[in-house]
C-alpha positions in Angstrom: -35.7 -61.9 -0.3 -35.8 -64.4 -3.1 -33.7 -67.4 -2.8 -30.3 -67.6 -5.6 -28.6 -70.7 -4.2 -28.3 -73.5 -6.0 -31.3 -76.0 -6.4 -30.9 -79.9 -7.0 -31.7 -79.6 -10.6 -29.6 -76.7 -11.2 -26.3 -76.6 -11.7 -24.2 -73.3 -11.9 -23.7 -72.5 -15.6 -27.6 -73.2 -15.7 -28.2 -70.3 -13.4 -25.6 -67.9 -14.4 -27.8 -68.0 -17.7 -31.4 -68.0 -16.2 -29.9 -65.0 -14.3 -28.3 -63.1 -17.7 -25.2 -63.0 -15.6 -21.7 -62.5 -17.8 -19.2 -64.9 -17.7 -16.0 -64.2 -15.2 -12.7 -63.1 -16.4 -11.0 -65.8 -17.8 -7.3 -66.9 -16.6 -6.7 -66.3 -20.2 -6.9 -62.4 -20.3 -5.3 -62.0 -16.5 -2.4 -61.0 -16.3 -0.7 -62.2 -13.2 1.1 -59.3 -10.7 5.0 -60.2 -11.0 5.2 -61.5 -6.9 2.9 -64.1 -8.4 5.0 -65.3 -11.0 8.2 -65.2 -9.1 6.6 -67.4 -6.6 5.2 -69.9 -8.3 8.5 -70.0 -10.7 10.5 -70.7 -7.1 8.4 -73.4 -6.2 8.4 -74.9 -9.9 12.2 -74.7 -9.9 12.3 -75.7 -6.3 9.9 -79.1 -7.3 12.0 -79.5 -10.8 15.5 -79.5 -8.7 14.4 -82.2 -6.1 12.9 -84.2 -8.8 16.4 -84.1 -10.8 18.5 -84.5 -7.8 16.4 -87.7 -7.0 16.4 -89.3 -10.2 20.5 -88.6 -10.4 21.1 -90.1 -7.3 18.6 -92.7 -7.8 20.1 -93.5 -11.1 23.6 -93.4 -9.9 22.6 -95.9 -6.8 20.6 -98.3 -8.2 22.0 -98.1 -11.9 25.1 -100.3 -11.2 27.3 -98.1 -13.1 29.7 -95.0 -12.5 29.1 -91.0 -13.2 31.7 -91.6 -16.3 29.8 -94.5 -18.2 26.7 -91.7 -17.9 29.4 -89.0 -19.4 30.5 -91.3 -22.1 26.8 -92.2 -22.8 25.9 -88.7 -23.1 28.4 -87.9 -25.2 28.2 -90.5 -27.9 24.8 -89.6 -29.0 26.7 -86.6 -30.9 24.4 -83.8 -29.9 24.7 -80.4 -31.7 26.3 -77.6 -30.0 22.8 -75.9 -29.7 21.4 -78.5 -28.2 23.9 -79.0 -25.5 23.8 -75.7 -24.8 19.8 -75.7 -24.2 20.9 -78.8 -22.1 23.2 -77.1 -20.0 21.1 -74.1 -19.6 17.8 -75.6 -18.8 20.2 -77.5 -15.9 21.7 -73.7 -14.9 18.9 -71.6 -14.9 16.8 -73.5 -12.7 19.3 -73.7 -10.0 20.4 -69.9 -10.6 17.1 -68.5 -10.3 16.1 -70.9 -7.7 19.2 -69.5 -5.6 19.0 -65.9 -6.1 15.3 -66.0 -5.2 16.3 -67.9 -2.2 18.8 -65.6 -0.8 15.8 -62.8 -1.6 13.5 -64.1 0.7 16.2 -64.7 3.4 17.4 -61.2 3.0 13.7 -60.5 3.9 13.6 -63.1 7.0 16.3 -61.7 8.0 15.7 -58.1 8.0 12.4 -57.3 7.5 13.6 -54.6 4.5 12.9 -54.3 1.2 8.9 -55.5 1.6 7.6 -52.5 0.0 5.9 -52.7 -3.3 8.7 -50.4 -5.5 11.5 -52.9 -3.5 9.8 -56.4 -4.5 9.2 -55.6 -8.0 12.9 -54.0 -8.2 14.1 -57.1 -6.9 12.0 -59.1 -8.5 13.2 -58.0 -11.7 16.5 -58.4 -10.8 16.1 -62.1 -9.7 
């Protein structure tokens, strides 16, 4: 059998085209199965509310001043209505989603129902 490692002058792009091998599918043209989005959205949500909780409390501690001077502060920069609502959602849908996906997976721990393919996706979707 002929050797198709790796040699110290090689290096693996080199040998794919010595070899006429095609390039692997990209990331760019797969399409992720939905349990893979859903779970890394949970764990980006889950990272994006700790980071926000942390910097809030951190801010509140070691700021020096009250929840209302951050209120009033907020307030007189005279956002537009859209813009306070993007605010507020991008606050609320983390949380929401984060939540519901939660209680998804306990349902799950708890019972050991609904791990069927038709049932994730269904309640994927529904998350």
């Amino acid at each position: 059998a002929k050797w198709v490692g790796l040699t110290n002058d090689q290096d693996f792009f080199k040998k794919n085209d010595k070899m006429k091998r095609p390039m692997s599918p990209h990331l760019t043209i797969y399409r992720f199965p939905l349990p893979a989005v859903l779970s890394i959205m949970h764990r980006g949500t889950g990272i994006a509310l700790t980071g926000a909780v942390c910097v809030s409390g951190i801010t509140l501690l070691a700021g020096g001043q009250p929840a209302e001077y951050w209120i009033d502060a907020i307030k007189a920069l005279n956002l537009s209505p859209a813009t306070i609502t993007a605010a507020k959602f991008s606050l609320a849908f983390p949380f929401t989603y984060h939540t519901a996906n939660g209680l998804r997976h306990l349902f799950w721990d708890q019972t050991t129902r609904g791990l069927d393919v038709e049932s994730i996706y269904s309640t994927g979707w529904a998350t």
